[in-house]
N, C-alpha and C positions, 0 to 999 in steps of 0.2 A: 504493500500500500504506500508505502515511504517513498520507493523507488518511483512507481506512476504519480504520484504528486510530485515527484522533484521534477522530473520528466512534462508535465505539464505546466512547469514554475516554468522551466527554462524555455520550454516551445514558446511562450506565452512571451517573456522579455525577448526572445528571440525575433520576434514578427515587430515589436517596436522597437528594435536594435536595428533591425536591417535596413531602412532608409536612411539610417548614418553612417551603412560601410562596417556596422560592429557584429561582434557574435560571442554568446557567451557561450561556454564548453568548460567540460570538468576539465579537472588538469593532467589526470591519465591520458585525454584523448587530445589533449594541443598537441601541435604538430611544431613546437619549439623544443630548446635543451630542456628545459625541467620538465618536460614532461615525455622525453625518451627516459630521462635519468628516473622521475614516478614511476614508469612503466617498465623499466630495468628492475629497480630495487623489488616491485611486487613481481615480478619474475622467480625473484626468491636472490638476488643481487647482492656479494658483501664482498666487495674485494678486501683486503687486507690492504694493499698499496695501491693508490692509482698515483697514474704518471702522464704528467703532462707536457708533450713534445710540440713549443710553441706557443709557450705559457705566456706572453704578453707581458701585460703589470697582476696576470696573477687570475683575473675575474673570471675566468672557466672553472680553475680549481674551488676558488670560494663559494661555486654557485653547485658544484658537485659533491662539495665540505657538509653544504645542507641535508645531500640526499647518504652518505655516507663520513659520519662524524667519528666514526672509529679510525676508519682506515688513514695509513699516514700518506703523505704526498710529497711527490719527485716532480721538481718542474725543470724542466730545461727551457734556457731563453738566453741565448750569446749577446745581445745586444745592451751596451753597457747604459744607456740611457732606461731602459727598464730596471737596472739593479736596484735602487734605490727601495723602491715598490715592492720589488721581490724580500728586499731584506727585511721591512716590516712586517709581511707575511709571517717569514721567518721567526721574526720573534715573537708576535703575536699567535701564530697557529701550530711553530713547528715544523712549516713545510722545508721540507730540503733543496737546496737551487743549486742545480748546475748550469755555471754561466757557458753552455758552451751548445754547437748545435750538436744535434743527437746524428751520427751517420752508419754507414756503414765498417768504418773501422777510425781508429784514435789518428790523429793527426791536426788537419786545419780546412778551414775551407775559407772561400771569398764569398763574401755575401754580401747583396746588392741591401743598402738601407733606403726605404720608401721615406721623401718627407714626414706623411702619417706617421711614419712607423710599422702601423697595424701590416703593411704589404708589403715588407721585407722575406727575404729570404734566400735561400742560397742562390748564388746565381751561375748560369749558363759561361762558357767558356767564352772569352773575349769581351764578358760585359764590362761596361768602362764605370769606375767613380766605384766599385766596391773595398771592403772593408776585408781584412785578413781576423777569422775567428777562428777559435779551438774547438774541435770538435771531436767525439766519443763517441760512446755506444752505449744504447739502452741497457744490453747486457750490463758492460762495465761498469756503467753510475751505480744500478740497480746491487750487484754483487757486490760494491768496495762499501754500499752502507748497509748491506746483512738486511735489505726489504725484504720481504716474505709474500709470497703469493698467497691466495690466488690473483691476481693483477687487473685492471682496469686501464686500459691504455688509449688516449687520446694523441690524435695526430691532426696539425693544423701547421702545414709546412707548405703550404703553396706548389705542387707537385715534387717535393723531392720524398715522397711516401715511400719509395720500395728502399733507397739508400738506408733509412729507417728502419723500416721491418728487417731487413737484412743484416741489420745489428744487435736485432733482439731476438735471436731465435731460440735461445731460453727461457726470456721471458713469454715471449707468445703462446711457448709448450704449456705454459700457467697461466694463459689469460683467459678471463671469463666475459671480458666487453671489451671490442676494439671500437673505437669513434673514431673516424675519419672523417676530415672536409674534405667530398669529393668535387670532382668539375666536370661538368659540359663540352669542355674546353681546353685542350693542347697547350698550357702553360708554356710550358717549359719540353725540350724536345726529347725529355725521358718520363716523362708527365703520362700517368694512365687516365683516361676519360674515366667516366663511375661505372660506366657498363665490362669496361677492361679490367678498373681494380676489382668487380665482384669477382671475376671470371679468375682473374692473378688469387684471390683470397679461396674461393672455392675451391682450388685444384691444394691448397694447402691449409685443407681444415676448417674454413669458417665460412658461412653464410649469413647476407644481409637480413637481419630483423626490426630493423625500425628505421626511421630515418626523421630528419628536423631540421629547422628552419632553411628551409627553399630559398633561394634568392633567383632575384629574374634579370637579367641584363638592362639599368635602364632606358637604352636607347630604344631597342626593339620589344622588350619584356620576353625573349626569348630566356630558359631555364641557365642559370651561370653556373651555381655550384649549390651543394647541400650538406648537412653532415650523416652520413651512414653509420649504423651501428650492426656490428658483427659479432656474431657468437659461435664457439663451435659446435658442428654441423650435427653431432652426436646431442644437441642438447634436446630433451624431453619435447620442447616446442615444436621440432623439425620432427617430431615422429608420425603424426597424422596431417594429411592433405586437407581437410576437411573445413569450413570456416568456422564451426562453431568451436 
């Protein structure tokens, strides 16, 4: 009875919401991060450590801190103008920061820095005005501070995704959610589109199960990028075809 009166609450603001472009919806069913990450944790979701490759000034993890307040957290973010942010993190929550980018093996990379900020990231061979950063592996940050799986791992690298995965393949043996920002769109010229990373991800254990906040190109509103979420393929959800 609870459930048909909420269900005709919402129909009901619904039909006078829609002439302003609004819509109200639970928060399991948005098709934003909090509410992959609701729809995660009631999957039955606990990592132990999530890791965040691409971590900004930080606002993924604190927003993922809410849906998982145990687990500890690993941010990598090389760009020294984010350190600051990162550091109060640090002593305020505990998160762990590695200033460096995450690759496929320990050395350095050149990374193109965007005015914003937010659209840096490694960059392509011959790009001009880049920056010399230190860079690691998911494995090695992960094992030299004794994190414990099971894992939760977010990737938001502007297509250098597989250098990435290719550095954590111990970690991945223990991930229980990968989040990826996929794209439409041939970044960068070793950049998989979203239809290529499922296809790279399926042949190696995981399958897409959710996905969140859509962005559209604004020039044409054609689909830019998204973020996918992957679990592996053995998991309980993948076991019947059926929609209910």
């Amino acid at each position: 009875m609870a459930e048909t009166l909420r269900s005709r609450v919402q129909q009901t603001v619904n039909r006078l919401l829609h002439p302003l472009g609004l819509h109200l919806a639970r928060r399991d069913r948005v098709f934003n991060m909090s509410g992959l990450l609701t729809r995660a944790k009631l999957r039955g979701l606990a990592p132990a450590t999530v890791i965040d490759v691409g971590a900004s000034d930080g606002i993924w993890s604190l927003r993922a801190r809410r849906h998982f307040p145990a687990a500890q957290f690993l941010l990598f973010e090389p760009l020294a103008e984010r350190q600051p942010a990162l550091q109060q993190l640090q002593k305020r929550h505990g998160f762990a920061i590695e200033p460096a980018v995450a690759g496929a093996a320990a050395g350095q990379a050149a990374f193109n820095v965007d005015p914003a900020l937010d659209g840096s990231g490694v960059a392509t061979a011959g790009t001009a005005g880049t920056r010399t950063v230190p860079q690691t592996t998911v494995d090695h940050a992960v094992d030299a501070r004794n994190l414990r799986g099971p894992y939760m791992l977010k990737l938001d690298t502007h297509g250098y995704e597989i250098p990435v995965l290719d550095g954590a393949t111990r970690v991945i043996a223990e991930t229980e959610l990968l989040i990826i920002e996929a794209y439409n769109f041939t970044l960068t010229p070793d950049c998989l589109r979203f239809h290529e990373l499922c296809a790279w991800l399926e042949s190696r254990g995981f399958r897409c199960c959710d996905l969140a906040d859509p962005m559209r190109r604004p020039g044409d509103g054609v689909l830019w990028q998204m973020d996918l979420a992957f679990a592996p393929k053995d998991h309980p959800m993948f076991a019947t075809n059926g929609y209910r």
